[in-house]
C-alpha positions as CSV (number, residue, x, y, z in Angstrom):
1,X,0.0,0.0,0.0
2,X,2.9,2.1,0.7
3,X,4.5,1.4,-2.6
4,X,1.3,2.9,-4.6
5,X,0.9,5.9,-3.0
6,X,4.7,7.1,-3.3
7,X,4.1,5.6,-6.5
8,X,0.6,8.2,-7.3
9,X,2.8,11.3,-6.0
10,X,1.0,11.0,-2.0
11,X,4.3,10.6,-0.4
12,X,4.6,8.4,2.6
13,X,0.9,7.6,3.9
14,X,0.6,7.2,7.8
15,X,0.1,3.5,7.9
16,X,-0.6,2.1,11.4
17,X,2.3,-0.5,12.5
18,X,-0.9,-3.2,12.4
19,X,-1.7,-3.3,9.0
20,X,-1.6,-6.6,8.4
21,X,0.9,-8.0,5.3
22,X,-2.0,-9.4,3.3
23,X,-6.0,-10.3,3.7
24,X,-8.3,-12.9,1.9
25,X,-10.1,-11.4,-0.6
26,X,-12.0,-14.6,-1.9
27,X,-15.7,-15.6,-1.0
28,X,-15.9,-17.6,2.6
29,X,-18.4,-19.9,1.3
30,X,-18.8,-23.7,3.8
31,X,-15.7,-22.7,6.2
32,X,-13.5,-21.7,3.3
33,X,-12.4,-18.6,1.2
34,X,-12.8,-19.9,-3.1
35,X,-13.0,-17.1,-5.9
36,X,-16.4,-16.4,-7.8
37,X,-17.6,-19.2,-10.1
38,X,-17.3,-16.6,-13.0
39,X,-14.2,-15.4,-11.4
40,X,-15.3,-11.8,-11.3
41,X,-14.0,-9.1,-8.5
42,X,-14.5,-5.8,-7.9
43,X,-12.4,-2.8,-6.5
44,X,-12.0,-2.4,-3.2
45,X,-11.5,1.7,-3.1
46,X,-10.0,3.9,-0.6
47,X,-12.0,6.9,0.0
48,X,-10.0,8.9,1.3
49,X,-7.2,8.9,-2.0
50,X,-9.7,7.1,-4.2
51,X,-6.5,4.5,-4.8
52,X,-7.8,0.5,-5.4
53,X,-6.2,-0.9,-1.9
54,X,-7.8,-4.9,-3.4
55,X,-9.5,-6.7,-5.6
56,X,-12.2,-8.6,-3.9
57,X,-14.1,-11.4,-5.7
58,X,-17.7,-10.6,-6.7
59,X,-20.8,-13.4,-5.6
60,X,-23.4,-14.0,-8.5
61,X,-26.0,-16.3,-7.9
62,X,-24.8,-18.8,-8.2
63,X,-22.0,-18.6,-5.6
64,X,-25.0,-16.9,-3.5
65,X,-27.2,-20.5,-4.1
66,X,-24.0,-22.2,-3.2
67,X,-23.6,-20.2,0.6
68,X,-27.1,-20.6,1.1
69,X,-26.9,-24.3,0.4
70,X,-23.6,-24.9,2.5
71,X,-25.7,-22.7,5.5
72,X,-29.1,-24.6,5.1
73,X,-26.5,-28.3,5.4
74,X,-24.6,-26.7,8.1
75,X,-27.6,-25.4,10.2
76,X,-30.2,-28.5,9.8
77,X,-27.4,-31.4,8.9
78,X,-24.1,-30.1,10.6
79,X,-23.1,-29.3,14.1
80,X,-24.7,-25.8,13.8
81,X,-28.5,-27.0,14.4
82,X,-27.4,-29.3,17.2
83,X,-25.3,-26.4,19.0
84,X,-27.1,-25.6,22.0
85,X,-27.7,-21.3,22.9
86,X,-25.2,-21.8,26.0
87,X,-22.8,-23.4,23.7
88,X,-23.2,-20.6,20.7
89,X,-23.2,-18.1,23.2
90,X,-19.5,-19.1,23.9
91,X,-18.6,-19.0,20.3
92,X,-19.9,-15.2,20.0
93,X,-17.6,-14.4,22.7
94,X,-14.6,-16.5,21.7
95,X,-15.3,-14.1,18.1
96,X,-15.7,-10.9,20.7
97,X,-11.7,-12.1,22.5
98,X,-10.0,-12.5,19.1
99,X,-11.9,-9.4,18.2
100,X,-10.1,-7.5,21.4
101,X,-6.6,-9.6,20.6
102,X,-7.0,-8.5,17.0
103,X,-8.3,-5.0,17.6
104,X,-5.1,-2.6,16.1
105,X,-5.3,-4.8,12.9
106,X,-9.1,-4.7,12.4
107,X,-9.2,-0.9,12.8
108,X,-5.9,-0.4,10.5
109,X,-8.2,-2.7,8.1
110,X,-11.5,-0.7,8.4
111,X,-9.3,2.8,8.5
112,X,-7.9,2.1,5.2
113,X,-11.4,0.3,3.8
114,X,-14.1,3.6,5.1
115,X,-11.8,6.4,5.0
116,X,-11.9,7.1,8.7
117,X,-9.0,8.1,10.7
118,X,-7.6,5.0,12.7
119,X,-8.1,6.4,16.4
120,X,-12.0,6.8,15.7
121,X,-11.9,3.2,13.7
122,X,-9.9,2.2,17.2
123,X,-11.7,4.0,19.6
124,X,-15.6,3.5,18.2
125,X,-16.2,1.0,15.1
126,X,-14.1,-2.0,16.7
127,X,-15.3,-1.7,20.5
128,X,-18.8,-1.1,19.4
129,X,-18.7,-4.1,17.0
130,X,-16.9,-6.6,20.1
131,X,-20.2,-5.0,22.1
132,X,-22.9,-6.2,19.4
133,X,-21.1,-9.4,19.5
134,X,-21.3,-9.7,23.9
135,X,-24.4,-8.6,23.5
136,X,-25.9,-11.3,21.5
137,X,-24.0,-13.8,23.0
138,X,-25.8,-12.9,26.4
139,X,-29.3,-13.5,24.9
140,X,-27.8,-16.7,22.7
141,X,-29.2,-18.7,25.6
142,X,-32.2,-17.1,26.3
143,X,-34.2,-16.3,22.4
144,X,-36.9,-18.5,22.2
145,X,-36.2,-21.1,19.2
């Protein structure tokens, strides 16, 4: 990222030390990350220099059909359906730690993808997204199903 805006003329942008080296940019379709079945992608943009930070792969229907169908076994045939709300509960809170490990990277990574400045991405979007997540694993238990 460096590299293309010295490269565009911006000089040296302030890149927090926790930008990770690389991300997956493919579709996470039945637990893994596979590229569109027509292999299309878009541009990911940077709003704040308008420079193309990734190409990320584009869904179609059919790759929709397919995450719909991987969720549909995983929920009613898998160990999703038989996961108790205790026990899911204690997933959405193991997602909320790694969340809080991960938190400098995530707001580096949604910094650079919204165009906000990494202290409010630091300070607001990743703490109030680790809340949604505590917050919904406290009723996991208790929703009527």
């Amino acid at each position: 990222i460096a590299d293309a805006y010295e490269k565009a003329g911006l000089g040296k942008p302030e890149i927090p030390a926790a930008m990770p080296k690389s991300v997956e940019t493919g579709l996470f379709i039945n637990n893994e990350f596979v590229k569109s079945r027509k292999g299309k992608s878009f541009e990911t943009i940077d709003p704040a220099t308008q420079m193309v930070i990734c190409d990320v792969q584009e869904a179609g229907i059919d790759d929709v059909n397919d995450a719909v169908d991987a969720a549909t076994r995983a929920m009613y045939g898998g160990e999703c359906g038989k996961t108790g709300g205790y026990q899911r509960g204690l997933l959405l809170n193991k997602l909320a730690n790694l969340m809080e490990e991960n938190a400098a990277e995530l707001a580096a990574l949604e910094s650079l993808d919204n165009g906000k400045n990494f202290g409010e991405c630091s300070a607001a979007d990743i703490p109030l997204a680790i809340s949604c997540l505590r917050y919904y694993a406290g009723w996991a238990d208790k929703a009527l199903t």
